[in-house]
DSSP file (Angstrom, degrees, kcal/mol; ACC not computed):
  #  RESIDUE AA STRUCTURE BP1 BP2  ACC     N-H-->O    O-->H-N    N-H-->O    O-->H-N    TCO  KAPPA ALPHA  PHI   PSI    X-CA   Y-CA   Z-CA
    1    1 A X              0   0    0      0, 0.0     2,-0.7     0, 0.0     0, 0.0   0.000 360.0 360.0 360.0 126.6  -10.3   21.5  -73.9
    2    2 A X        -     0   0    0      0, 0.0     2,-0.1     0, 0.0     0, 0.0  -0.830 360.0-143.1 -95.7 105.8   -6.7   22.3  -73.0
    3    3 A X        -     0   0    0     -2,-0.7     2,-0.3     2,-0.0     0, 0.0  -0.484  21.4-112.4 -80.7 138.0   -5.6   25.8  -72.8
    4    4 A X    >>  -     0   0    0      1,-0.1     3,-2.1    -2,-0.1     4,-0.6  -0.862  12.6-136.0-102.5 146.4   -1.9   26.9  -74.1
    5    5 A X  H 3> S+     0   0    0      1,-0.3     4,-2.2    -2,-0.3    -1,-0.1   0.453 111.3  52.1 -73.3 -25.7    0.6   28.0  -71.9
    6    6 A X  H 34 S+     0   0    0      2,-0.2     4,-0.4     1,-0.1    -1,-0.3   0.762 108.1  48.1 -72.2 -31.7    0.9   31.1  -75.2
    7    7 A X  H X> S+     0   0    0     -3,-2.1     3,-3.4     2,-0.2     4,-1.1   0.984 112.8  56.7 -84.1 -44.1   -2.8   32.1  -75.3
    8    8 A X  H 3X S+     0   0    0     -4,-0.6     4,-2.6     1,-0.3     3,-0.4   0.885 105.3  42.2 -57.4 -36.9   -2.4   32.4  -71.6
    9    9 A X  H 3<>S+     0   0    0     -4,-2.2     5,-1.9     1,-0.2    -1,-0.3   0.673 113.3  58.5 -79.4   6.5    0.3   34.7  -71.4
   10   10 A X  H <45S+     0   0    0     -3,-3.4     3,-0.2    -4,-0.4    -2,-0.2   0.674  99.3  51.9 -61.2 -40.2   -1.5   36.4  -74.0
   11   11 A X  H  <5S+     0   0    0     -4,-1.1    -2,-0.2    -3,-0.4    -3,-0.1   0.979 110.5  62.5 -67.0 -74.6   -4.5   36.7  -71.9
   12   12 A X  T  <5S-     0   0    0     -4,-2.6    -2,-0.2     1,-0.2    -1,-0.2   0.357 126.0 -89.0  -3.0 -41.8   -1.6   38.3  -69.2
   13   13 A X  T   5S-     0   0    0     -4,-0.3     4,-0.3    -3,-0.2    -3,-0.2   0.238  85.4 -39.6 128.6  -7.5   -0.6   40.8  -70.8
   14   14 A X  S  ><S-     0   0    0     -5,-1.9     4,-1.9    -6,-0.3    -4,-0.1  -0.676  70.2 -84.3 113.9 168.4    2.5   39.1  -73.0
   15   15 A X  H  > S+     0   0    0     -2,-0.2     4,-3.1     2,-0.2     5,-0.5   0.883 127.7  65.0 -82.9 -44.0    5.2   36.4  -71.9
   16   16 A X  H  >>S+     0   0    0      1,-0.2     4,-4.4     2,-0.2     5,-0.5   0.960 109.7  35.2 -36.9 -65.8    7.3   39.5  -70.4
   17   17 A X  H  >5S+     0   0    0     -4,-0.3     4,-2.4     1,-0.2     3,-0.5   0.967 113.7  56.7 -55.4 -41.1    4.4   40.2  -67.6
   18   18 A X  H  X5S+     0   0    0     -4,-1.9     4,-1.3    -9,-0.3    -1,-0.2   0.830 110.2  49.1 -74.9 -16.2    3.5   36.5  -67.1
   19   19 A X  H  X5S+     0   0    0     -4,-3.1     4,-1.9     2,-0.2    -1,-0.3   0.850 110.5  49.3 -51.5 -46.9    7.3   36.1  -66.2
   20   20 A X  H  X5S+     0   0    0     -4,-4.4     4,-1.6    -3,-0.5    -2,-0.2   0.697 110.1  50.2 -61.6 -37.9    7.3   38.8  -63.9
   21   21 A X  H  <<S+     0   0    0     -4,-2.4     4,-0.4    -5,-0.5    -1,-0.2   0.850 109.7  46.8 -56.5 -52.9    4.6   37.7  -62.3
   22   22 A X  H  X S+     0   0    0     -4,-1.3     4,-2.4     2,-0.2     3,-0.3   0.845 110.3  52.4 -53.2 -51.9    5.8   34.3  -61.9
   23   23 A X  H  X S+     0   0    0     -4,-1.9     4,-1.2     1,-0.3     5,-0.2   0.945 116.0  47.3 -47.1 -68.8    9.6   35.4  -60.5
   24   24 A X  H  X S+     0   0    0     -4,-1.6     4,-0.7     1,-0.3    -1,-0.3   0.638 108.2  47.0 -56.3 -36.7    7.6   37.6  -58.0
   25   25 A X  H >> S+     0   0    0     -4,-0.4     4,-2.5    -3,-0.3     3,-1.8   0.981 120.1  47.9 -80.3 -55.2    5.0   34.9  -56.8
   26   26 A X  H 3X S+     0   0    0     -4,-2.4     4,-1.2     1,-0.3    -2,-0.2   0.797 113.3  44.2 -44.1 -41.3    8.5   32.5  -56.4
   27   27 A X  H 3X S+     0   0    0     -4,-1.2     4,-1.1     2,-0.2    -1,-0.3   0.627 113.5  50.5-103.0   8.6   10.3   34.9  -54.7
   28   28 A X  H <X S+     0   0    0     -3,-1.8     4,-1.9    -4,-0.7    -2,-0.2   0.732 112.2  49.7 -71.8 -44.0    7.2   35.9  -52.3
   29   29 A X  H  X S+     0   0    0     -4,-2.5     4,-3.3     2,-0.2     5,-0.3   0.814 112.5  46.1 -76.3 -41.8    6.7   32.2  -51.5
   30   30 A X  H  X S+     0   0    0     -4,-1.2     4,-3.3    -5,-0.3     5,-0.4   0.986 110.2  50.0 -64.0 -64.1   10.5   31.9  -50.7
   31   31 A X  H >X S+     0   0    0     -4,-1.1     4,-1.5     1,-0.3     3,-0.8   0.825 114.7  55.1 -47.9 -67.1   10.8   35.3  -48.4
   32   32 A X  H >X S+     0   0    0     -4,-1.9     4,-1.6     1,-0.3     3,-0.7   0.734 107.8  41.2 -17.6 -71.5    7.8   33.4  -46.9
   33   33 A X  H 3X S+     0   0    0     -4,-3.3     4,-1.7     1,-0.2     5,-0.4   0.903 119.1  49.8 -45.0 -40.2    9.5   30.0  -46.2
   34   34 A X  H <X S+     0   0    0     -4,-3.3     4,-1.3    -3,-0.8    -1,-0.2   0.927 104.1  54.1 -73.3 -34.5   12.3   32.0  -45.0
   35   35 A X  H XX S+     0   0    0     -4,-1.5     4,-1.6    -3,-0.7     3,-1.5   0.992 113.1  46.2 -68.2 -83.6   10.2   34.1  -42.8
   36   36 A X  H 3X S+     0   0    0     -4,-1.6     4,-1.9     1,-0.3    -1,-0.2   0.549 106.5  55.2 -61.0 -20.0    8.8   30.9  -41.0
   37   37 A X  H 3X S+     0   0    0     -4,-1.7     4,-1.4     2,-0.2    -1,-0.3   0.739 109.0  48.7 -70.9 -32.0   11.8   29.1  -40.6
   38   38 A X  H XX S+     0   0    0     -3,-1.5     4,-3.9    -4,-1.3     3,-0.5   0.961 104.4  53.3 -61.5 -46.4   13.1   31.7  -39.0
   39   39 A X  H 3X S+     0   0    0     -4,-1.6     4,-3.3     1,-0.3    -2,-0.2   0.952 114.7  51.3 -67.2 -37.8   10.3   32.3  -36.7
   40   40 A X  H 3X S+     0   0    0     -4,-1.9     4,-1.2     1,-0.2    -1,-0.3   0.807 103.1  50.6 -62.3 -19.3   10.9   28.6  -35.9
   41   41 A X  H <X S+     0   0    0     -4,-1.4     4,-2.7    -3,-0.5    -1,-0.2   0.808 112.0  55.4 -83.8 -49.7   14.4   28.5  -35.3
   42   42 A X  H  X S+     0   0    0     -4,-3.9     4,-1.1    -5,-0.3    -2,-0.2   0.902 101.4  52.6 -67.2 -33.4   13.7   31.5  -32.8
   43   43 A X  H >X S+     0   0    0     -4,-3.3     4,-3.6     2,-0.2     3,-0.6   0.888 113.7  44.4 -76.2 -18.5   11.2   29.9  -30.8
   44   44 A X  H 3X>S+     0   0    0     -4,-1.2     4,-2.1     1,-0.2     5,-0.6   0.979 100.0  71.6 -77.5 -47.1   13.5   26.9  -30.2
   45   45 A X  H 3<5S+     0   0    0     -4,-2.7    -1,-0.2     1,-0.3    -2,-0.2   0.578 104.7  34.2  24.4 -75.0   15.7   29.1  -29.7
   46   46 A X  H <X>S+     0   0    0     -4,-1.1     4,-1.8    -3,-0.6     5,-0.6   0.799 111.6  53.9 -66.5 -51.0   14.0   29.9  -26.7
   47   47 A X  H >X5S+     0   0    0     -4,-3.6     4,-2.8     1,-0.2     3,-0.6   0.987 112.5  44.9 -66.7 -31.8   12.7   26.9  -25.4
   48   48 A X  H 3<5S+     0   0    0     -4,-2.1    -1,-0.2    -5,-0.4     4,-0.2   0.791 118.1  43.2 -72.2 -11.2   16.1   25.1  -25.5
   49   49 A X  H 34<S+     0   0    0     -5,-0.6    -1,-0.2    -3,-0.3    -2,-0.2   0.575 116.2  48.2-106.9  -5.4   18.1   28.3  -23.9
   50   50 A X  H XX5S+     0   0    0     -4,-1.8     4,-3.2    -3,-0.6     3,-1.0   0.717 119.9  45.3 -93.5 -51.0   15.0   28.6  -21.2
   51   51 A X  T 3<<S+     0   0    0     -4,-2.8     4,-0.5    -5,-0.6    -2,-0.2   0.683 106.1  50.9 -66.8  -1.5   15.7   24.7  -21.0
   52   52 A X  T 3> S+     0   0    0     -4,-0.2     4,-1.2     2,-0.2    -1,-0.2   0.307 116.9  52.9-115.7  -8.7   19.7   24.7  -20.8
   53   53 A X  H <> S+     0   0    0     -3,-1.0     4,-2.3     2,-0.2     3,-0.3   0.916 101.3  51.9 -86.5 -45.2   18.8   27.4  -17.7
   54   54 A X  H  X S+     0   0    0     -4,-3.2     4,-1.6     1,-0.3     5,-0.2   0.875 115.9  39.7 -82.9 -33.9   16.8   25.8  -16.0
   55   55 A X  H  > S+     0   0    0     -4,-0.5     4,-0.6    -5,-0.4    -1,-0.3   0.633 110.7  59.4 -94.7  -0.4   19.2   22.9  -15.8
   56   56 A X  H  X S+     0   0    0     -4,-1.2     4,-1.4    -3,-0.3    -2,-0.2   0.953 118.8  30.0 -73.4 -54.3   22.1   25.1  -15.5
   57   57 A X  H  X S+     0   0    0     -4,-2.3     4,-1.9     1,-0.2    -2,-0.2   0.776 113.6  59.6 -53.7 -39.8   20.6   26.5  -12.3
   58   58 A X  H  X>S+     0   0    0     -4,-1.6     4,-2.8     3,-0.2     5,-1.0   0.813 110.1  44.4-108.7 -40.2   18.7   23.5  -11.2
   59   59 A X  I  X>S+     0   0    0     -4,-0.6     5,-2.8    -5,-0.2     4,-1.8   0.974 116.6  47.7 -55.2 -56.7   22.4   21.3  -11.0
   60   60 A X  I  <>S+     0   0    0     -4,-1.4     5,-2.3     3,-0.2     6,-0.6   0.992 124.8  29.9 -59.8 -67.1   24.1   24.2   -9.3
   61   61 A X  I  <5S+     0   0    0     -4,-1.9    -2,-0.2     1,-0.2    -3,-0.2   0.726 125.7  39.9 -76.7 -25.7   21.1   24.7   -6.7
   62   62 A X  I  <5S+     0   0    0     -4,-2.8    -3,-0.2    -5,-0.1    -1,-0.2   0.868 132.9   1.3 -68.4 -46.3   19.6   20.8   -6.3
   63   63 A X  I  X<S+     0   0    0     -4,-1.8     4,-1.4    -5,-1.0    -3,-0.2   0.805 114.9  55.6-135.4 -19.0   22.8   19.1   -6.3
   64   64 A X  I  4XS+     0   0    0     -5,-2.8     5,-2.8     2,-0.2    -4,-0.2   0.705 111.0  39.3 -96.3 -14.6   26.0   20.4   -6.5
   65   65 A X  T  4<S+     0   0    0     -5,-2.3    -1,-0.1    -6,-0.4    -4,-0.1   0.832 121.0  44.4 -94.4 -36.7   26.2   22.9   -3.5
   66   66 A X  T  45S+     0   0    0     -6,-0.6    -2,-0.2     1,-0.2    -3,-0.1   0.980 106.4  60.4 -73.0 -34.0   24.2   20.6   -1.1
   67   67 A X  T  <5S-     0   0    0     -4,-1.4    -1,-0.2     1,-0.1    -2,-0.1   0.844 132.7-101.8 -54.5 -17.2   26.3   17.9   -2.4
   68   68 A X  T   5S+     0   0    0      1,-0.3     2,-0.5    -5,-0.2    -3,-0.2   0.824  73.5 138.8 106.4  17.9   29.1   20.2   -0.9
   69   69 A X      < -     0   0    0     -5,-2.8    -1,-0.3    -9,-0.2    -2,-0.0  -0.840  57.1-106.9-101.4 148.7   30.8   22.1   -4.1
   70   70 A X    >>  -     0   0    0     -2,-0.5     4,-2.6     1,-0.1     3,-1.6  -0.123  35.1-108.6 -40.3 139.9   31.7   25.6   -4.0
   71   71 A X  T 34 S+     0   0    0      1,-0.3    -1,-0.1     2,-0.2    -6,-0.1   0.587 110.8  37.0 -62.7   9.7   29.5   27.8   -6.0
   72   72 A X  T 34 S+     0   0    0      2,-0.1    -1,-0.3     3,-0.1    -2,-0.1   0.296 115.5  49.2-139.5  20.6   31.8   28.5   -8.7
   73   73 A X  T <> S+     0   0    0     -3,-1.6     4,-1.5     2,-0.1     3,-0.5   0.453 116.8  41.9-108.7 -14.8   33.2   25.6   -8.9
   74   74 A X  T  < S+     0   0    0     -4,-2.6     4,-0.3     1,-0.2    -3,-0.2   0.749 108.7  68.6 -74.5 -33.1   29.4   23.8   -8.9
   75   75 A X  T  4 S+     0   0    0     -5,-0.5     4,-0.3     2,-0.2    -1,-0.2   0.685  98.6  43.9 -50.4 -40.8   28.8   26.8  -11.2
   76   76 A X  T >> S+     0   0    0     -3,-0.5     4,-2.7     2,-0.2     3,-0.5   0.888 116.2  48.6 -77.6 -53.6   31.3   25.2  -14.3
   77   77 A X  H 3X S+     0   0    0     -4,-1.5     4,-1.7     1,-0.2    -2,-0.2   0.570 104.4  57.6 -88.6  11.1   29.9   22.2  -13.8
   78   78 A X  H 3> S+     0   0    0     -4,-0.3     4,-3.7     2,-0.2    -1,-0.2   0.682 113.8  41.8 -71.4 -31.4   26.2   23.8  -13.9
   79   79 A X  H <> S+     0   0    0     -3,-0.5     4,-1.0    -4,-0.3     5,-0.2   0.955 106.2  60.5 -95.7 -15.5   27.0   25.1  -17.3
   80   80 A X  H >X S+     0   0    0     -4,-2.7     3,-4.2     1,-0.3     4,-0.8   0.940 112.0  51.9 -37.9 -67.4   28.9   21.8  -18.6
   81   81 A X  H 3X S+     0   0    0     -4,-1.7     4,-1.0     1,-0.3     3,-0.3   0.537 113.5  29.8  -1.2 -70.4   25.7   20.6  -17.9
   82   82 A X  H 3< S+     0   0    0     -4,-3.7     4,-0.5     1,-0.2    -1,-0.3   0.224 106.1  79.8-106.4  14.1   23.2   22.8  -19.6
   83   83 A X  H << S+     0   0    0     -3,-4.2    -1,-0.2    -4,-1.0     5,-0.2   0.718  99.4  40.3 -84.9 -16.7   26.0   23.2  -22.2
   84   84 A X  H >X S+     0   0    0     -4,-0.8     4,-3.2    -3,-0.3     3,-1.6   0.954 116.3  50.0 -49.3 -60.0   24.8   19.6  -23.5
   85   85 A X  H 3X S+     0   0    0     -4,-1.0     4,-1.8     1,-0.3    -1,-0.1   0.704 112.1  42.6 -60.0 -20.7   21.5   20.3  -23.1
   86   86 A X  H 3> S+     0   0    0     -4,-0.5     4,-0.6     2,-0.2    -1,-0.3   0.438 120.0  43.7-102.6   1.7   21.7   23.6  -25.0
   87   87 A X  H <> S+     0   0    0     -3,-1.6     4,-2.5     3,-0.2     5,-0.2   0.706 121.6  46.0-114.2 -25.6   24.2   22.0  -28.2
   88   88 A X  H  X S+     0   0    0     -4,-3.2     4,-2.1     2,-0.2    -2,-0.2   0.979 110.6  44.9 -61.6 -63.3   22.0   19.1  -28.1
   89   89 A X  H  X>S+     0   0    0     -4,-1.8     4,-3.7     1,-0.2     5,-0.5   0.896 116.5  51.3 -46.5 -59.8   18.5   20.8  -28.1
   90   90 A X  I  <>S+     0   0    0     -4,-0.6     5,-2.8     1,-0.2    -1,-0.2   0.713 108.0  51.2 -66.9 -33.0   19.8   23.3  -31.0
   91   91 A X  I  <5S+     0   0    0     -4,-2.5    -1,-0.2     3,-0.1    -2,-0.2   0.999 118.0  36.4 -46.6 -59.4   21.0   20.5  -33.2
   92   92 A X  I  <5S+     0   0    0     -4,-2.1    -2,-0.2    -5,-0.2    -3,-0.1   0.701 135.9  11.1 -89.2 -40.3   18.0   18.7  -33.1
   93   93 A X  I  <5S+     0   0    0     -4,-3.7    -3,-0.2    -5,-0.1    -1,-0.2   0.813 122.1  40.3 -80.8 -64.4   15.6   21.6  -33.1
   94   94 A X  I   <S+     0   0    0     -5,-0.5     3,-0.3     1,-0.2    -3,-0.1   0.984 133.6  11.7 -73.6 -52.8   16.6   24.7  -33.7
   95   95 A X  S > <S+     0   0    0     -5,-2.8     3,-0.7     1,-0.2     4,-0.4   0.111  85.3 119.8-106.9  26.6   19.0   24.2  -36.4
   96   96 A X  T 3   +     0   0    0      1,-0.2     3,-0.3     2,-0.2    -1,-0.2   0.601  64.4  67.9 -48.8 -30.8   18.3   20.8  -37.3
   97   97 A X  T 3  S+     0   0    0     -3,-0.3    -1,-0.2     1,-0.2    -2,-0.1   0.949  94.0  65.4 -55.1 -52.4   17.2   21.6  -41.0
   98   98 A X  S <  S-     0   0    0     -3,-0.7    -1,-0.2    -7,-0.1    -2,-0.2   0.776  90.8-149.2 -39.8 -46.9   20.9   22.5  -41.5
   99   99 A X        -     0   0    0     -4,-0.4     2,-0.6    -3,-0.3    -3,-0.1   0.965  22.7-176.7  47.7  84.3   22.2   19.2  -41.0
  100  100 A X        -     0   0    0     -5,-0.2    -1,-0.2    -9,-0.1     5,-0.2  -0.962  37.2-101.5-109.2 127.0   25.4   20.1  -39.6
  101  101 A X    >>  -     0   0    0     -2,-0.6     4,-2.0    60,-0.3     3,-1.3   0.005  32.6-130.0 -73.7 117.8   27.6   17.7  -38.9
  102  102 A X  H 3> S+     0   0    0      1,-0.3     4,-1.8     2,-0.2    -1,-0.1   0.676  98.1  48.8 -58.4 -30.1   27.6   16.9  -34.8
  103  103 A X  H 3> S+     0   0    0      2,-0.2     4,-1.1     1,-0.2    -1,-0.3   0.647 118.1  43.0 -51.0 -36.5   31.3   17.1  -34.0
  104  104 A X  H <4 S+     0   0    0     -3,-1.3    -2,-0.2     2,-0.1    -1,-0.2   0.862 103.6  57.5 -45.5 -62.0   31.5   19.9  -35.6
  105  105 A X  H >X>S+     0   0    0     -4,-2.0     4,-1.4     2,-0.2     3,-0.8   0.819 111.9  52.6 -69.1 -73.8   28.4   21.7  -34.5
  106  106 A X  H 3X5S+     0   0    0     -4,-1.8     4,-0.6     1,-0.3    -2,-0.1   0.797 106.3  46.1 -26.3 -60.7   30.0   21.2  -30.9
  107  107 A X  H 3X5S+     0   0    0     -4,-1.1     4,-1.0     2,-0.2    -1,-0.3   0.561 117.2  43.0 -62.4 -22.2   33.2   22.4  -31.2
  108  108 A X  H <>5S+     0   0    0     -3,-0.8     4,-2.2    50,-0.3     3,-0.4   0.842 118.3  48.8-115.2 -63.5   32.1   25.4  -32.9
  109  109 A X  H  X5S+     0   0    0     -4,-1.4     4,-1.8    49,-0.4    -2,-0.2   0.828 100.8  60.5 -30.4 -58.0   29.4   25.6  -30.5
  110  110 A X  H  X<S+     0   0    0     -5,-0.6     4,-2.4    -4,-0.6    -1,-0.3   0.892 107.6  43.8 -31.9 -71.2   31.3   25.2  -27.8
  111  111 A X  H  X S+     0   0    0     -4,-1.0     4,-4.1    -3,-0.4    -2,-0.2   0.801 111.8  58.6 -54.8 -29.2   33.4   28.5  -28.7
  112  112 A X  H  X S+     0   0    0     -4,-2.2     4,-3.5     2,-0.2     5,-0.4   0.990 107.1  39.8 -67.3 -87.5   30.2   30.0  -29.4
  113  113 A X  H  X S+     0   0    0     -4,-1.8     4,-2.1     2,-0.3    -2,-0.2   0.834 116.0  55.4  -2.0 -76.1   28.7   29.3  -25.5
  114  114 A X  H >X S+     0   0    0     -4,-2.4     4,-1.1     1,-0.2     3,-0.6   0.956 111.9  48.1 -51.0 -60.5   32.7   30.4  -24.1
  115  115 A X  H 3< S+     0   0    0     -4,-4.1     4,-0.5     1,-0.2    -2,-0.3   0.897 114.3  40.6 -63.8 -26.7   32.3   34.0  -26.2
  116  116 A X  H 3X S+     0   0    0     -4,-3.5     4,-0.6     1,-0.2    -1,-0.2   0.716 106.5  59.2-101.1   7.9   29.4   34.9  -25.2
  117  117 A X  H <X S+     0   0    0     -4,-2.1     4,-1.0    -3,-0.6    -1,-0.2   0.674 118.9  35.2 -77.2 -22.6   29.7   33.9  -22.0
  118  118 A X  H  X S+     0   0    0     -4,-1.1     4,-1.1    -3,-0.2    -2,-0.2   0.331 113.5  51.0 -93.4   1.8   32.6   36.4  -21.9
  119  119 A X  H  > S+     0   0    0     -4,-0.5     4,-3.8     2,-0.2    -3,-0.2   0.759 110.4  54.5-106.6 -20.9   31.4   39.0  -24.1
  120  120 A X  H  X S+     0   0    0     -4,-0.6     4,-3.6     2,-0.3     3,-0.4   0.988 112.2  48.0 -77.5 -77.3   28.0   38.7  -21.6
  121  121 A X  H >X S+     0   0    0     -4,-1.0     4,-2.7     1,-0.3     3,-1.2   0.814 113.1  49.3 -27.7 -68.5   30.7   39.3  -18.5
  122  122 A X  H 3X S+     0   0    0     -4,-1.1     4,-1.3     1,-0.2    -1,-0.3   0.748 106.9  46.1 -63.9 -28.0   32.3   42.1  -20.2
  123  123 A X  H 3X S+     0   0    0     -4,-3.8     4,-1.7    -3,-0.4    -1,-0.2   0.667 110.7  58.0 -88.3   5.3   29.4   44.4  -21.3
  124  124 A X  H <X S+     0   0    0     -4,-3.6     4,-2.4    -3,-1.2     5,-0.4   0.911 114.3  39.3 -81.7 -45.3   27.7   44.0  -17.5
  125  125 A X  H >X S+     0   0    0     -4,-2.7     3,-2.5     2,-0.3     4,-1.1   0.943 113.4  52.6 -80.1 -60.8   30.9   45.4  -16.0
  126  126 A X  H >X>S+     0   0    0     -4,-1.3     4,-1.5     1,-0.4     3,-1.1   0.854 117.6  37.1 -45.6 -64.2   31.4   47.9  -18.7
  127  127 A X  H 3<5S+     0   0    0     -4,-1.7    -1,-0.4     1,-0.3     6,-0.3   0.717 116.6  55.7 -79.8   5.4   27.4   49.4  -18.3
  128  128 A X  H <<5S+     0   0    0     -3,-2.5    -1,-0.3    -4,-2.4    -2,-0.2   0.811 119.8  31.4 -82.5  -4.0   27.8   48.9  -14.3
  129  129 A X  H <<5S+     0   0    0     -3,-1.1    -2,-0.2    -4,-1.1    -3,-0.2   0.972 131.0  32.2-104.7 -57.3   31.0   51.1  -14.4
  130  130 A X  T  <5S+     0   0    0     -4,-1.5    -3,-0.2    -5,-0.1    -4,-0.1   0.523 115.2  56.3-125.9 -30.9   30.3   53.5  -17.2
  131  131 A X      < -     0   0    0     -5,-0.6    -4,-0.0    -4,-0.3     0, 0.0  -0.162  68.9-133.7 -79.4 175.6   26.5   53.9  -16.9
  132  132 A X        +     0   0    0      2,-0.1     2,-0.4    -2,-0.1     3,-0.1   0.083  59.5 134.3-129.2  38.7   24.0   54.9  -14.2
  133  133 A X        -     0   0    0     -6,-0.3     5,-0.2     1,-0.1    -2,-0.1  -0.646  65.7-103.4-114.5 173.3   22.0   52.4  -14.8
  134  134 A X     >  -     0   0    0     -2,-0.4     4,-1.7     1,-0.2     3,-0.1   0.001  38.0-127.2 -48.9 149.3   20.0   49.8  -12.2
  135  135 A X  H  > S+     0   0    0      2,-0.2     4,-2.0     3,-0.2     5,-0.3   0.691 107.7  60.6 -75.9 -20.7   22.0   46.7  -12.6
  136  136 A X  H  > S+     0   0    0      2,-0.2     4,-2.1     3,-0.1    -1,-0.2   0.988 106.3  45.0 -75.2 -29.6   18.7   44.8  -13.4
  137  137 A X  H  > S+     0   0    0      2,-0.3     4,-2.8     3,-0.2    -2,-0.2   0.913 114.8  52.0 -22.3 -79.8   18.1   46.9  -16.4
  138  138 A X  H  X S+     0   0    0     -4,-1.7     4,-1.9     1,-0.2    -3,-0.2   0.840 109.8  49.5 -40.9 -57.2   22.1   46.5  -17.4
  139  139 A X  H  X S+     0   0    0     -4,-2.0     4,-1.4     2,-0.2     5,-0.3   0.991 107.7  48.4 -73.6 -60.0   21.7   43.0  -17.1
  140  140 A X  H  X S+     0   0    0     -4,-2.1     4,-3.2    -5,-0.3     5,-0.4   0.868 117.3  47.3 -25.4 -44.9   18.4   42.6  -19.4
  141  141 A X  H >X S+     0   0    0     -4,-2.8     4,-3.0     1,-0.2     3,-0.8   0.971 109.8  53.0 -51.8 -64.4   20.4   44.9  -22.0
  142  142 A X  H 3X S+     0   0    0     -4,-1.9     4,-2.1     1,-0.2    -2,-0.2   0.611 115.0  41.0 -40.1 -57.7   23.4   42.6  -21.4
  143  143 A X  H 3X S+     0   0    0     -4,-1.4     4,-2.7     2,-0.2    -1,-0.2   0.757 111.6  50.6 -52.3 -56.3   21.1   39.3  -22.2
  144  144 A X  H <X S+     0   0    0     -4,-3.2     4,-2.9    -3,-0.8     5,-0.3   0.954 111.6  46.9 -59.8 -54.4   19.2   40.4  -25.0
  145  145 A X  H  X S+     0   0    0     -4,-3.0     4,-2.2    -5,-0.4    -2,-0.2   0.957 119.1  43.2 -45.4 -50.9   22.4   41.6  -26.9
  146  146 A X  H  X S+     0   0    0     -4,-2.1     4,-2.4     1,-0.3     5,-0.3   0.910 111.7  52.5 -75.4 -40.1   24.3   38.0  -26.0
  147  147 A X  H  X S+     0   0    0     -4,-2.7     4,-1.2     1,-0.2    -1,-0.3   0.944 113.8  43.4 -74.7 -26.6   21.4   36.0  -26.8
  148  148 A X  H  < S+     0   0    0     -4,-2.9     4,-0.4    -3,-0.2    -2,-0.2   0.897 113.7  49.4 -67.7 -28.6   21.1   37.8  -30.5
  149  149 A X  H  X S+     0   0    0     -4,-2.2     4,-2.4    -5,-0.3    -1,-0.2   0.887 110.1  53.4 -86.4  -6.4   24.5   37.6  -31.0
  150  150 A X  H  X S+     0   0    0     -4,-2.4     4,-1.0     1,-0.2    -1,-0.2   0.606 115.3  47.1 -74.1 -24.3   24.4   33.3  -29.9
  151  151 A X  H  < S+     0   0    0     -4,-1.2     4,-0.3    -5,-0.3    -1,-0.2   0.524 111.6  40.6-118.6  23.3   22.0   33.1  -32.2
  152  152 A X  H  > S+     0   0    0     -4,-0.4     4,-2.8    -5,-0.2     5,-0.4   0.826 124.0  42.4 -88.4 -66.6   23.3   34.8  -35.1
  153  153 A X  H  X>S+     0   0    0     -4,-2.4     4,-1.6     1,-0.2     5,-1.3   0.833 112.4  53.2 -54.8 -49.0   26.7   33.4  -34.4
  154  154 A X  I  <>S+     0   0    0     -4,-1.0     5,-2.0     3,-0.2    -1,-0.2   0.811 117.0  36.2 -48.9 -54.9   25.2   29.9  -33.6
  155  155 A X  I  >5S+     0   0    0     -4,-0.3     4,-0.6     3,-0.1    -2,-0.1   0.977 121.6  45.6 -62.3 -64.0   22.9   29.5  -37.3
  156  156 A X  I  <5S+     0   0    0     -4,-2.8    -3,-0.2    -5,-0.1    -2,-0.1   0.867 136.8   8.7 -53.0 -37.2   25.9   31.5  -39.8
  157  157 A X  I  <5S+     0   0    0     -4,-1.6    -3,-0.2    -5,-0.4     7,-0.2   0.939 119.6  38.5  -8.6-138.1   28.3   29.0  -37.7
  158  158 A X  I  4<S+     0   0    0     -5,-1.3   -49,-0.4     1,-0.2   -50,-0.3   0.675 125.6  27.7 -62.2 -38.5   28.1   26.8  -35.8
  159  159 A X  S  <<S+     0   0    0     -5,-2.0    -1,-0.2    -4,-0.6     2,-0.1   0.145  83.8 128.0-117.8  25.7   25.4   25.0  -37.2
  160  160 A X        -     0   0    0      1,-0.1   -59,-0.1    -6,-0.1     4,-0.1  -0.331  58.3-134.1 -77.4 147.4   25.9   26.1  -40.4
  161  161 A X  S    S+     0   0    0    -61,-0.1   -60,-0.3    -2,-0.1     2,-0.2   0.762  82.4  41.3 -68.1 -35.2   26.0   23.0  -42.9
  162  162 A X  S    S-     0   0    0    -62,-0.1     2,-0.3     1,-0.0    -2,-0.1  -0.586 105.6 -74.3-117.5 167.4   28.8   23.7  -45.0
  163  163 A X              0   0    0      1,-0.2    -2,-0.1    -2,-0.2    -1,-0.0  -0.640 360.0 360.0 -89.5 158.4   32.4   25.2  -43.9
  164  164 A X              0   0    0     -2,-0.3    -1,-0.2    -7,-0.2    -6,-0.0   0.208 360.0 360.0-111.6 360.0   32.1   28.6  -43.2
């Protein structure tokens, strides 16, 4: 015996509530999806920026200083480095759902990486100068802020799918 979709929203309360009902379970299930995609994007997030460290550091301190570069100039080519690792990792992972087009995603990326590498510089000197607090403190602030705004800047962006 086959029930119609009329007696049920009768049963419901009327077609108004069983509408309402429906919109709400639809847009509950979306905030959901959205909610986990997020939390996925954040943990790669992390593992690819814990991994683009480790090889930015690990270049500088395995091979390029014993090889005999300066440390800032072994330092540029530490972050070419883990700037691969980190545009690479984040296509593929973090923001890989987007499907953002990789030349793109690079350049844009790229700018991304270069500001917040500067914006990073400028708000450690600003709280060592202006503050009185421990520089390890100042730098933690410093990190957390640059890494929200890299990955703010980096989804609406960089890897964003469409032009932006």
């Amino acid at each position: 015996m086959a029930i119609e979709p009329n007696a049920i929203r009768t049963l419901a309360g009327g077609a108004d509530y069983f509408d309402r009902a429906l919109r709400l379970s639809l847009r509950a299930c979306a905030e959901l999806s959205s909610s986990i995609r997020m939390s996925r994007q954040l943990f790669w997030f992390g593992v690819v920026g814990v991994s683009a460290m480790l090889v930015h550091l690990g270049s500088v301190a395995l091979f390029l200083v014993p090889l005999g570069l300066p440390p800032l100039i072994a330092n540029l080519f530490g972050f070419l480095l883990a700037f691969q690792v980190s545009h690479i990792g984040h296509h593929r992972f973090t923001f890989g759902d987007a499907h953002a087009p990789i030349a793109r995603s690079r350049q844009r990326f790229f700018l991304v990486a270069l500001t917040s590498f500067f914006v990073n510089e400028l708000m450690y000197a600003a709280l060592l100068r202006f503050t009185e607090l421990d520089y390890r403190l100042a730098l933690a602030i410093v990190l957390i802020a640059v890494a929200a705004l890299t990955f703010v800047s980096a989804r609406r962006w960089a890897f964003a799918p469409d032009e932006v």
